[in-house]
C-alpha positions in Angstrom: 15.4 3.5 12.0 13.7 6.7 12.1 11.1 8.0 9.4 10.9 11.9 9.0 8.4 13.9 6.8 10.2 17.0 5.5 8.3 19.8 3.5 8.9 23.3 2.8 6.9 26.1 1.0 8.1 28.5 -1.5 8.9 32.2 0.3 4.9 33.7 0.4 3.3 30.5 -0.9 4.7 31.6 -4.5 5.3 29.0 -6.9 8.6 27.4 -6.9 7.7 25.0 -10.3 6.3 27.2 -13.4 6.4 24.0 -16.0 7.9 20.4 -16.6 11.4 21.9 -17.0 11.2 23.0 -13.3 9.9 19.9 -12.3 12.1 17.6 -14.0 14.9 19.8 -12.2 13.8 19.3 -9.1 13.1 15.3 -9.4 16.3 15.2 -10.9 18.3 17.5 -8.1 16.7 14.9 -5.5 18.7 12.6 -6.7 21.6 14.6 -7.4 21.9 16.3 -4.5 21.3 13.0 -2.4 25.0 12.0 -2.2 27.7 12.6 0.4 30.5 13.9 -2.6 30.0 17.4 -3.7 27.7 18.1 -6.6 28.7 21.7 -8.3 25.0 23.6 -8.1 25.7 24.9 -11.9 25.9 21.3 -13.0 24.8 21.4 -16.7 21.2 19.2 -16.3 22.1 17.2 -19.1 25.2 16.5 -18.6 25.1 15.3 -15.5 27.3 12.1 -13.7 28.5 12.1 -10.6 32.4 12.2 -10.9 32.2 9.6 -7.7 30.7 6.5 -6.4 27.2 7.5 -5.0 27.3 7.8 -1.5 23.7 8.8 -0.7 22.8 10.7 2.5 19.4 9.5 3.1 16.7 7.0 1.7 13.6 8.8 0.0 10.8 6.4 0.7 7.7 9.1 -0.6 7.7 12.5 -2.4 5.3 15.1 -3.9 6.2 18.2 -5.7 3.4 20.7 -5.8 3.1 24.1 -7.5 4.5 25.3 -4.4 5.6 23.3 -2.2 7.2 19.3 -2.0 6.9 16.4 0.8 9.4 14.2 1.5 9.2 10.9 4.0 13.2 10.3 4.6 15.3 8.0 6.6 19.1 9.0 7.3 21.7 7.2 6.1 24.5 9.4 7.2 24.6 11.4 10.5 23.5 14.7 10.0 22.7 13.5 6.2 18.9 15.2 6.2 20.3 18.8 7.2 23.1 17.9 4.4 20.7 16.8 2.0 18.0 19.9 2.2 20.6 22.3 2.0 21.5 21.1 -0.9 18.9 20.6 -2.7 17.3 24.1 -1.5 20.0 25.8 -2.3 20.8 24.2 -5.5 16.9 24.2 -6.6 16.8 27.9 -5.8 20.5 29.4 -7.5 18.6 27.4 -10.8 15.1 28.7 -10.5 17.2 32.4 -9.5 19.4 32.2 -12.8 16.3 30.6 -14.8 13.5 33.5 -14.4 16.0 36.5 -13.2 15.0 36.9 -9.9 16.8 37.0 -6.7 16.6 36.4 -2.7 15.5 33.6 -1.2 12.9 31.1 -2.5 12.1 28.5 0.6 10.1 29.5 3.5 12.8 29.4 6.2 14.8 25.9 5.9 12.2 23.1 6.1 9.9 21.6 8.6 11.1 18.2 9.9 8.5 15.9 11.5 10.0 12.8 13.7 6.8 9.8 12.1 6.5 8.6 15.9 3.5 6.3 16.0 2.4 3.5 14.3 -1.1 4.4 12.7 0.9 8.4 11.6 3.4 6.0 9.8 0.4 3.9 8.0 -1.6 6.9 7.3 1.4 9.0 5.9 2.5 7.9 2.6 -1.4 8.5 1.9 -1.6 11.5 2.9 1.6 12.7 0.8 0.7 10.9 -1.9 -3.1 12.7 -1.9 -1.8 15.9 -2.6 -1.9 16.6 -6.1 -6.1 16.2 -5.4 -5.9 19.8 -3.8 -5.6 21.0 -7.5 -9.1 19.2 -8.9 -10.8 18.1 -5.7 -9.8 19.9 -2.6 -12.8 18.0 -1.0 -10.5 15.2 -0.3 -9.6 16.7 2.7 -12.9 16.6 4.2 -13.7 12.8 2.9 -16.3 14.7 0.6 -15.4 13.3 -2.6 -18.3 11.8 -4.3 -16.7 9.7 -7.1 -13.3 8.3 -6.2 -12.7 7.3 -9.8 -12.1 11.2 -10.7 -9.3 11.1 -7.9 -7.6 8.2 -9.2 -7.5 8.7 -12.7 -5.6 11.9 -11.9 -3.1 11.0 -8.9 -2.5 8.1 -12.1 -2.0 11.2 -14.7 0.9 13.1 -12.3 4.0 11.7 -12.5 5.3 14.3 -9.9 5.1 11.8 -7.0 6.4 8.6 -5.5 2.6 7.3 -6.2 3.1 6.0 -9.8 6.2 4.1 -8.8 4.1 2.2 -6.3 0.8 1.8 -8.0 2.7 -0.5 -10.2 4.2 2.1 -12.9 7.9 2.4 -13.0 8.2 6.6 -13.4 11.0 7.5 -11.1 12.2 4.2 -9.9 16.1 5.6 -9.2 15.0 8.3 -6.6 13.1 5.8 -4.6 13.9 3.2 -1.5 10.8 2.0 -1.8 11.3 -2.0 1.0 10.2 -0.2 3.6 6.8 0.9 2.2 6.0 -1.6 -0.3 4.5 -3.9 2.2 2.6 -1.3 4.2 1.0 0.2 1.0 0.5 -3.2 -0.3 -0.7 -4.1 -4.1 -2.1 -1.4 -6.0 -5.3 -2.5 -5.3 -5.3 -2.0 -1.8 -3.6 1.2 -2.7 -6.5 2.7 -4.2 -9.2 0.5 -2.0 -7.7 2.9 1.4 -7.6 5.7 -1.2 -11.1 5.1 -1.8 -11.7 5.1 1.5 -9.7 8.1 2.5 -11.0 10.6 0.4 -15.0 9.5 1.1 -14.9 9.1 4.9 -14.7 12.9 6.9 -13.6 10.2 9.4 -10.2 8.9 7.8 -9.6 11.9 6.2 -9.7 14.1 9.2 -7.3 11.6 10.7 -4.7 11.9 7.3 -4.6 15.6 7.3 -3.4 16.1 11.0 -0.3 14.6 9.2 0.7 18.1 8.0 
């Protein structure tokens, strides 16, 4: 099995989520979009079912959505299912966020960047690192291991619900999107979650080492 990390930046690091509606689109075109039979991009959002047996096209194992960017950590199911999969979704996140605000032109940064997870201590480090994100918005210090009370950190990677972290740490939040065998036993309990978390984001050591992840 191979593990990618996939990410991609809105066009000029402009925002490509302006409140919850966004984001619950996007969590919920994830899944949508995530499925070998055609999904019609003008979907009504709440009345969405798929008219077929889901057939998905790859396994999401992590995810953050940011302001203005997401992370993904994928395995294929399908051949060619990742390319499948993030056209989809980028093209059916951006004809919504188009239609929503009245703009037009592309949203993305180019496709996406893919990133083969090729040793053994980048595959350890890596849901970390994606699920560390969200600190950039309260305590970009993180990225330094310069944070001087861990407990600030935590108590708000436990307040955003726009990542695979809550699902792991023990609260159920978005438990349909996720594949989440593979990692459960190299993240571990939510204690020793948030003990390397601890550790991450005060050691300039460990952290230097998580953000060559990017």
């Amino acid at each position: 099995m191979e593990i990618y990390h996939l990410l991609n930046r809105g066009v000029e690091k402009r925002n490509v989520v302006l409140d919850d509606k966004d984001r619950i689109r996007f969590i919920h075109d994830l899944y949508a979009f995530n499925d070998t039979n055609d999904v019609d991009p003008n979907h009504r959002f709440r009345e969405f079912q798929s008219p077929n047996i889901r057939q998905p096209l790859v396994d999401i194992h992590a995810f953050c959505l940011m302001p203005n960017h997401y992370h993904l950590l994928v395995s294929e199911i399908e051949d060619g299912g990742i390319s499948l999969f993030m056209r989809k979704l980028n093209m059916g996140y951006a004809k919504y966020f188009n239609e929503k605000y009245e703009r037009s032109g592309v949203l993305w940064q180019g496709t996406f960047r893919k990133i083969l997870i090729q040793r053994d201590a980048h595959f350890l480090y890596i849901p970390f690192y994606i699920h560390l994100n969200p600190l950039d918005m309260i305590l970009p210090a993180w990225r330094t291991g310069k944070v001087r009370d861990p407990n600030v950190a935590l108590k708000h990677l436990r307040k955003y619900r726009w990542s695979s972290y809550l699902d792991y740490n023990g609260t159920k939040n978005f438990p349909s999107l996720l594949h989440q065998e593979l990692l459960s036993d190299v993240l571990g309990s939510p204690e020793r979650q948030n003990k390397v978390i601890r550790d991450i984001i005060s050691d300039p050591g460990l952290a230097k080492q998580s953000n060559k992840l990017e």
